[in-house]
KEKE-766307 format. One line per field, with one value per residue: x, y, z of N, C-alpha, C in turn; residue in three letters. Coordinates in steps of 0.02 Angstrom, whole numbers, padded with zeros to 5 digits. Layout:
N
n.x	X|...
n.y	Y|...
n.z	Z|...
ca.x	X|...
ca.y	Y|...
ca.z	Z|...
c.x	X|...
c.y	Y|...
c.z	Z|...
resn	ALA|...
***
This chain:
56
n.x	-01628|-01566|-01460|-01459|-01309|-01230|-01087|-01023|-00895|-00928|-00923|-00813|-00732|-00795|-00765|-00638|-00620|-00653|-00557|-00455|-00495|-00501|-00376|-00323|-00393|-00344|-00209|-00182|-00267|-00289|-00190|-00065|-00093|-00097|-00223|-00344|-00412|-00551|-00575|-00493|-00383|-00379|-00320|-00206|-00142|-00094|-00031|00069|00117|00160|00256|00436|00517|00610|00517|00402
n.y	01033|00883|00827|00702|00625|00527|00463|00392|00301|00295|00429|00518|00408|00489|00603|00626|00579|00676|00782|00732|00733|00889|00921|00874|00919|01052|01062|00995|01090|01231|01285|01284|01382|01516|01535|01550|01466|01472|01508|01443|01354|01453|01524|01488|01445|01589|01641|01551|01599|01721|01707|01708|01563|01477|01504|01411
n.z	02400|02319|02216|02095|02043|01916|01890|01752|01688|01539|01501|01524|01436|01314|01340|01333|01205|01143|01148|01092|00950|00949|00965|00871|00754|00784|00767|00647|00532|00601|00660|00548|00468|00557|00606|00741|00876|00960|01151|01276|01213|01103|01160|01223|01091|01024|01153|01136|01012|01041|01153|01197|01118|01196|01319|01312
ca.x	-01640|-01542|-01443|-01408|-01262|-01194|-01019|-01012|-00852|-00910|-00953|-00733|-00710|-00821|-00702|-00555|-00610|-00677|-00513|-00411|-00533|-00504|-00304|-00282|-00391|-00300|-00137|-00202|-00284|-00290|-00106|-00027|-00108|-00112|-00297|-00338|-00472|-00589|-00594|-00444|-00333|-00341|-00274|-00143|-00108|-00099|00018|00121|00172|00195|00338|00487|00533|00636|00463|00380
ca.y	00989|00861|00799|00654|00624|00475|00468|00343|00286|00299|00490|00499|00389|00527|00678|00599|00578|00754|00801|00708|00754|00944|00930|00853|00988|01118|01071|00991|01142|01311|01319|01288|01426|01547|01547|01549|01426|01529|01497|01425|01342|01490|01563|01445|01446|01667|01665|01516|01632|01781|01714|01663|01455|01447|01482|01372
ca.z	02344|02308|02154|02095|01975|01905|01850|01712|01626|01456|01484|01546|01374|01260|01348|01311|01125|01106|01164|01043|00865|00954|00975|00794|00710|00798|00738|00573|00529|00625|00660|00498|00426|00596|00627|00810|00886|01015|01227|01313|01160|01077|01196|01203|01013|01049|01200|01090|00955|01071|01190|01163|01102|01279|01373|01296
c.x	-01574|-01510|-01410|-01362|-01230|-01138|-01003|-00957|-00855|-00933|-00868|-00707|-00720|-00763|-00647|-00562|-00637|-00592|-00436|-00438|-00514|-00429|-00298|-00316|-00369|-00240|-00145|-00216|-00287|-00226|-00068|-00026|-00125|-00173|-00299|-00420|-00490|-00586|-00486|-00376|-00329|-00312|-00226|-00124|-00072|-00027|00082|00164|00191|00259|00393|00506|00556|00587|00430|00394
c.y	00953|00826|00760|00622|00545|00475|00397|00342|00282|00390|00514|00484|00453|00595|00666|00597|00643|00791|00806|00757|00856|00951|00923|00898|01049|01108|01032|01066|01190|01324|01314|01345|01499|01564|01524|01509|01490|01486|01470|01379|01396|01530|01527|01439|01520|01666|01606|01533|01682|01767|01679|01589|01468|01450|01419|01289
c.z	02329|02229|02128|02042|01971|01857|01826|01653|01546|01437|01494|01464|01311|01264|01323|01241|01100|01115|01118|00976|00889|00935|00891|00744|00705|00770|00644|00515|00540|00616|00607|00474|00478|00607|00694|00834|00936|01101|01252|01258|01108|01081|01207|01145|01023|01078|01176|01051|00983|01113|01173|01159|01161|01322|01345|01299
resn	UNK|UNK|UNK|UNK|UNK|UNK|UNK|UNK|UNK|UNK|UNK|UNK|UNK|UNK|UNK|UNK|UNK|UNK|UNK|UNK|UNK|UNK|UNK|UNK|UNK|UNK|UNK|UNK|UNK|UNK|UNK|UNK|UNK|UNK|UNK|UNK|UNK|UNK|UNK|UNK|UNK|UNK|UNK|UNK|UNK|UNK|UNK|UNK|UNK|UNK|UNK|UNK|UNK|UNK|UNK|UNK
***
């Protein structure tokens, strides 16, 4: 079976703006106040405050 996908530039445009409204509530909000988002940035917020400023 075959499947057929179409990769359309305004589906590229939508990632890119979910991306942004995600970045600016994470640092708007979660991190001021150490609250930790869930999946893969909050694991990057996590392993942020655990190592030291020179890894980072």
């Amino acid at each position: 079976m075959k499947i057929k996908t179409k990769l359309n530039p305004i589906y590229f445009l939508f990632l890119i703006l979910a991306g942004i409204i995600n970045a600016v509530g994470v640092n708007l909000f979660l991190a001021p106040v150490n609250l930790y988002d869930s999946g893969f940035s909050g694991t990057a917020m996590l392993l942020a405050k655990l190592t030291p400023a020179n890894w980072t």
